[in-house]
C-alpha positions as CSV (number, residue, x, y, z in Angstrom):
1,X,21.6,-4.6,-16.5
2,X,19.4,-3.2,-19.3
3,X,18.7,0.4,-18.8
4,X,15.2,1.5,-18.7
5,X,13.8,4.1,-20.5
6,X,10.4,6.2,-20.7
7,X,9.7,9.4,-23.0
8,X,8.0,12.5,-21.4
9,X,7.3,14.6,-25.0
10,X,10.5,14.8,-26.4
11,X,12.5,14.1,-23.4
12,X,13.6,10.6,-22.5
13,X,14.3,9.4,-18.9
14,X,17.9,7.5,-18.0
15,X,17.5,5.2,-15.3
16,X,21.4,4.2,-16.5
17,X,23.2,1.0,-15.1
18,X,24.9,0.9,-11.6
19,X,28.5,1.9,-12.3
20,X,27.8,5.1,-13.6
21,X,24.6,6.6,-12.5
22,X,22.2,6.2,-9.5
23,X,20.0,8.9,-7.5
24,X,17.6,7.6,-5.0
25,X,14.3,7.5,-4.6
26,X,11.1,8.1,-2.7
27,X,9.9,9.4,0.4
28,X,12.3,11.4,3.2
29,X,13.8,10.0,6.1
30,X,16.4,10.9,9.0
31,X,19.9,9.5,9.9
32,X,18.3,7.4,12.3
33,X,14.8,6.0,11.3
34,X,12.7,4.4,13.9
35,X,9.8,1.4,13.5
36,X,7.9,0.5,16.6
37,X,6.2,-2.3,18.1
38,X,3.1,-2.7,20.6
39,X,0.1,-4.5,21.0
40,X,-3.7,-3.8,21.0
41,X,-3.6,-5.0,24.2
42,X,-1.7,-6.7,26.9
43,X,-4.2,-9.3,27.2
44,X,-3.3,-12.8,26.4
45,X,-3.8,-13.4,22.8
46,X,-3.6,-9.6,22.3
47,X,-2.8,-8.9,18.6
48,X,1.0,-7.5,18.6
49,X,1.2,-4.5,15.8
50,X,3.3,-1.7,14.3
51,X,2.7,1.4,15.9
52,X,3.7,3.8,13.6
53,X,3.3,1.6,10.8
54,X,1.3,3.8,8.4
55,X,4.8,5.6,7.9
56,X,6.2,2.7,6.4
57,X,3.4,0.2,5.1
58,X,3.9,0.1,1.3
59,X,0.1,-0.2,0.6
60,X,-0.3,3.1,1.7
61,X,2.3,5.2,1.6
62,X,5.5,6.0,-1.1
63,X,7.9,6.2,1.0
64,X,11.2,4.2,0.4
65,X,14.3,3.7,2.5
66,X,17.2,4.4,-0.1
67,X,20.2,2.2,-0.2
68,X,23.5,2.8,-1.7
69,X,26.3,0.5,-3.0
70,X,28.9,0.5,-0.7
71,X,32.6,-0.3,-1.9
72,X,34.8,-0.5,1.3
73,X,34.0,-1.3,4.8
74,X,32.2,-4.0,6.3
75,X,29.5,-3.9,3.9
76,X,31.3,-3.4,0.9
77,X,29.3,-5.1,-2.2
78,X,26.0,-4.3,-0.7
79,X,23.5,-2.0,-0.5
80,X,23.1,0.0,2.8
81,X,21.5,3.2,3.9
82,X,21.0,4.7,7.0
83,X,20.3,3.4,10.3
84,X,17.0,1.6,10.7
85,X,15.9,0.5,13.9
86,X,13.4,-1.7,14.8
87,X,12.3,-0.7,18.5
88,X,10.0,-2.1,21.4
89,X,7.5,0.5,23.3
90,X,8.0,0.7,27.0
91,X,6.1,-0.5,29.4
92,X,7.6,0.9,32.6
93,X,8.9,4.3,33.9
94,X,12.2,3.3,34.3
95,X,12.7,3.1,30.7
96,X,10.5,6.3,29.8
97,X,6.9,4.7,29.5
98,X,4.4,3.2,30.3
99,X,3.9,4.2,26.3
100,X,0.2,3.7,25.0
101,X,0.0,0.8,23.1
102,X,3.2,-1.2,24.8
103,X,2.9,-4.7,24.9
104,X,2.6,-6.6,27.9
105,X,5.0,-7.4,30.7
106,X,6.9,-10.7,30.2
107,X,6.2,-10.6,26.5
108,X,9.6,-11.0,24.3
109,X,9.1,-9.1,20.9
110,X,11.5,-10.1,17.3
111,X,11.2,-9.0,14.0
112,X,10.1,-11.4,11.6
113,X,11.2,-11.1,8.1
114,X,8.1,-13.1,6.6
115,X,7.9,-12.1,2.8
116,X,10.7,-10.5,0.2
117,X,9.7,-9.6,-3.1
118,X,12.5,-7.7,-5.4
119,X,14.9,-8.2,-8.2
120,X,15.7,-11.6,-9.5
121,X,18.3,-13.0,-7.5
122,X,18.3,-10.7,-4.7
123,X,18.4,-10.9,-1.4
124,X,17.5,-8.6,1.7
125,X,20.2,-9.3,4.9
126,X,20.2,-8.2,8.5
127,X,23.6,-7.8,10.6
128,X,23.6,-7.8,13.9
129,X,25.8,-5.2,16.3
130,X,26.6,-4.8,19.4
131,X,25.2,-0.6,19.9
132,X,28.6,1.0,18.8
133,X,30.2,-0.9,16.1
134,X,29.4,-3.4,13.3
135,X,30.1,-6.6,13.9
136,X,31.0,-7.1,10.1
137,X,29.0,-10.8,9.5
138,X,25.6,-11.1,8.0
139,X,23.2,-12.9,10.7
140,X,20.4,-14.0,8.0
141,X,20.2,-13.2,4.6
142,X,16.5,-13.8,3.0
143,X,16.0,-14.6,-0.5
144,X,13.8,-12.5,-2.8
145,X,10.6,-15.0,-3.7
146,X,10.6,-16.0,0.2
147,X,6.6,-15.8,1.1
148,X,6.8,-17.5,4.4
149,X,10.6,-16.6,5.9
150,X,11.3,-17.8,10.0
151,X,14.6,-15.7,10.3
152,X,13.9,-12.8,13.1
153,X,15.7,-10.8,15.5
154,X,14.9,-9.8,18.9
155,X,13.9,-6.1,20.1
156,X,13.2,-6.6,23.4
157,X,15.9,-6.3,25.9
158,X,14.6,-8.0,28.9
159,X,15.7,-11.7,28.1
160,X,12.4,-12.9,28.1
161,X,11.8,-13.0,32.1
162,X,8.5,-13.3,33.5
163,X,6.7,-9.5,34.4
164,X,9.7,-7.5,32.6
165,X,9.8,-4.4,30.6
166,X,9.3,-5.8,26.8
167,X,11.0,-2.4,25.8
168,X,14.1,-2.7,23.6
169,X,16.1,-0.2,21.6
170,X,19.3,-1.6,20.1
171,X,21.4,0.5,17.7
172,X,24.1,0.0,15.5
173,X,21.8,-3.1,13.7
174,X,21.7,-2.7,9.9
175,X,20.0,-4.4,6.9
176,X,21.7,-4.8,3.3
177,X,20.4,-5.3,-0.3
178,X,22.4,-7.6,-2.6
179,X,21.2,-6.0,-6.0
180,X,20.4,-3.1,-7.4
181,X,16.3,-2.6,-7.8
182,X,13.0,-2.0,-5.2
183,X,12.6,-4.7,-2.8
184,X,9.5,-5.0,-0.7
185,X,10.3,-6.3,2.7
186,X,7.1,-8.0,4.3
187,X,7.9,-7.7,8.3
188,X,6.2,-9.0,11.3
189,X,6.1,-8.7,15.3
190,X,6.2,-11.7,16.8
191,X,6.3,-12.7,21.0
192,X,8.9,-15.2,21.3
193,X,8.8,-15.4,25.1
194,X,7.2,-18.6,27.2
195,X,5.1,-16.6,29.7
196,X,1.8,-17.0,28.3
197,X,-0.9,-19.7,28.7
198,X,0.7,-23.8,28.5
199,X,4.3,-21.6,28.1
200,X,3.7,-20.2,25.5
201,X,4.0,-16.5,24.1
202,X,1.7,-14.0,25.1
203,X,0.6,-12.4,21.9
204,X,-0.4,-13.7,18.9
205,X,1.6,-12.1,15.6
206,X,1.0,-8.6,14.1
207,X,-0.4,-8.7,10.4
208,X,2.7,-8.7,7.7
209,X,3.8,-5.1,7.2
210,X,5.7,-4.9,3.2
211,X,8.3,-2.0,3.7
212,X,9.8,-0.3,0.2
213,X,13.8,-0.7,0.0
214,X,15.0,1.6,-2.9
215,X,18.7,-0.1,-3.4
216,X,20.7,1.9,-6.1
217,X,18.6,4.5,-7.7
218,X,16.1,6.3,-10.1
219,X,14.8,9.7,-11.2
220,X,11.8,10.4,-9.5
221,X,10.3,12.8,-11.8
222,X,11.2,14.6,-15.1
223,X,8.9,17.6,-16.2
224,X,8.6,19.7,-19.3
225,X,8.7,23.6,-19.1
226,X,9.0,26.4,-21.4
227,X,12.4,26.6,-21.7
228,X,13.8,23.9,-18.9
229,X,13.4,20.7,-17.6
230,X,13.3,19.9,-14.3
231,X,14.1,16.1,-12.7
232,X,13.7,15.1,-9.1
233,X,15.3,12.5,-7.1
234,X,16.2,11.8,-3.5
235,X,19.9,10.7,-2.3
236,X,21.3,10.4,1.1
237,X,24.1,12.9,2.9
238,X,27.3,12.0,1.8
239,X,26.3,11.8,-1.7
240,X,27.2,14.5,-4.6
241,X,24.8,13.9,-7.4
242,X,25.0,15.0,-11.4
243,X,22.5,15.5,-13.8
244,X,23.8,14.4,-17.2
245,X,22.5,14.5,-20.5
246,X,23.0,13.6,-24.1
247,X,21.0,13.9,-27.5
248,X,21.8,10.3,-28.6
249,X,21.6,7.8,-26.6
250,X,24.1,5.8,-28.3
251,X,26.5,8.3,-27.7
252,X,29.0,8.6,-25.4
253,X,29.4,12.1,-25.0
254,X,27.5,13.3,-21.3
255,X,27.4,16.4,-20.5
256,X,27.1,18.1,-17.0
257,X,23.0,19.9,-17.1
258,X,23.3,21.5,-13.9
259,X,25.8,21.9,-11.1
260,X,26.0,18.9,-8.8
261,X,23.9,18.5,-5.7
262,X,25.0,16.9,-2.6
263,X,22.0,14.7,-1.0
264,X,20.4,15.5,2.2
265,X,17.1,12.3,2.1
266,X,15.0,14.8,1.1
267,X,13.0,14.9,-2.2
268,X,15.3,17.5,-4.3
269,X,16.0,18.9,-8.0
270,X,18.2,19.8,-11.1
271,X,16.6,22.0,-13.6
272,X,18.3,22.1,-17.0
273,X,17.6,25.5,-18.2
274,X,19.2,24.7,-22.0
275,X,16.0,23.1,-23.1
276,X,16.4,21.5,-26.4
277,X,14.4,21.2,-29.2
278,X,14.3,17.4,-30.2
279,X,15.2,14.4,-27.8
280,X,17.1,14.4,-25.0
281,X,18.2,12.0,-22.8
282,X,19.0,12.1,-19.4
283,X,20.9,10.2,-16.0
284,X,21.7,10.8,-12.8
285,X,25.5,9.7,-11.8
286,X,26.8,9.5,-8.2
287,X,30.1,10.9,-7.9
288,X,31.2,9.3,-5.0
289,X,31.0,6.2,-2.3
290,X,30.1,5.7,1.2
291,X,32.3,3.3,3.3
């Protein structure tokens, strides 16, 4: 990989190649980050749709999931971050609803993976699990370039029987990243079930939803002061981070620029205080793995 650079003044920003330096990028999340599906209504031919969508939908927000490469465990050579999970709203009280905007009873919602856009010769994968452990084998892998992908996965959890709950919330799921870069994931929620009109589903699809992977890493920001500079990045838990810099970028002498900082998905920063007078180059290294 070819690193990229950009020059703020007389600074110059590192994004430096996977083995020895990646932060990550974008907007916060949690440990566990939930995306939701409903309908407009529960009418037949009622448009299915992403509740909370606007948190996620690339065209109007910044916010990335970030991925890590991890180098041991099931999904060693691929890039994983924290749980996502893809959820249906209830539509009974037994399972905490009736929640406004659920979809209708009978109705079987999956998660399309319609669109990936990304790297060259990436891919974007979903594994299945069974709510405790990973099951360790990819279930569908999607190649970047795909503009009209089939592969889904069902989040409803009521088999597709006539009148049922469509609410589903299965964890222990993940989705991978095969190379370092942003992907854009275009998803959609689909009715698979047979209950509607002539046996077919009950809902027609929600519009495509393009979600922002961040696999590997980047510095977010790099600003000038008086007498510092300051770079921002974002990294999950688990993750000790260093700031590095050198004054030639064909050397191979980094040094440290501030002390390291351990990730926590939140947008955070180094500041090099020893502000220098001609160019400067900088990267972000990961000091250690996840499993």
């Amino acid at each position: 990989m070819i690193p990229q650079f950009s020059r703020l003044r007389k600074f110059v920003l590192l994004w430096a190649v996977p083995a020895l330096a990646w932060a990550l990028t974008s907007f916060s999340l949690h440990a566990d980050t939930h995306i939701y599906g409903g309908a407009l209504s529960t009418n037949q031919n009622g448009k299915l749709l992403f509740s909370n969508g606007p948190l996620f939908d690339a065209t109007q927000t910044n916010f990335a999931l970030p991925q890590v490469l991890r180098t041991n465990g099931l999904n060693a050579g691929h890039y994983r971050g924290d749980a996502l999970t893809f959820s249906a709203l209830p539509g009974t009280l037994i399972n905490g609803g009736p929640v406004p905007g659920h979809a209708a009873l009978g109705s079987l919602l999956a998660i399309q993976v319609a669109t990936v856009k990304g790297p060259p010769g990436g891919s974007f994968a979903f594994w299945e699990g069974d709510g405790e452990s990973d099951l360790g084998v990819i279930t569908f892998s999607v190649p970047v370039g795909e503009t009209n992908g089939s592969n889904y996965f069902v989040i409803s959890q009521n088999f597709g029987q006539p009148g049922t709950d469509p609410y589903g919330h299965i964890h222990g799921r993940q989705v991978t990243t095969s190379l370092p870069g942003i992907y854009l994931v275009g998803f959609q929620v689909i009715d698979v079930s047979t209950n509607g009109v002539g046996g077919g589903p009950i809902h027609t699809p929600s519009d495509i939803m393009e979600v922002r992977f961040q696999a590997g890493g980047r510095i977010e920001t790099l600003q000038l002061f008086t007498n510092r500079v300051t770079a921002s990045f974002r990294s999950p838990p688990g993750i000790s981070n260093l700031l590095e810099h050198t004054d030639s970028i064909s050397s191979t002498n980094w040094q440290p620029a501030a002390l390291p900082i351990r990730g926590n998905n939140f947008l955070q920063a180094f500041t090099d205080t020893n502000a220098p007078v001609e160019n400067r180059f900088y990267r972000l290294r990961q000091l250690n793995n996840l499993p």
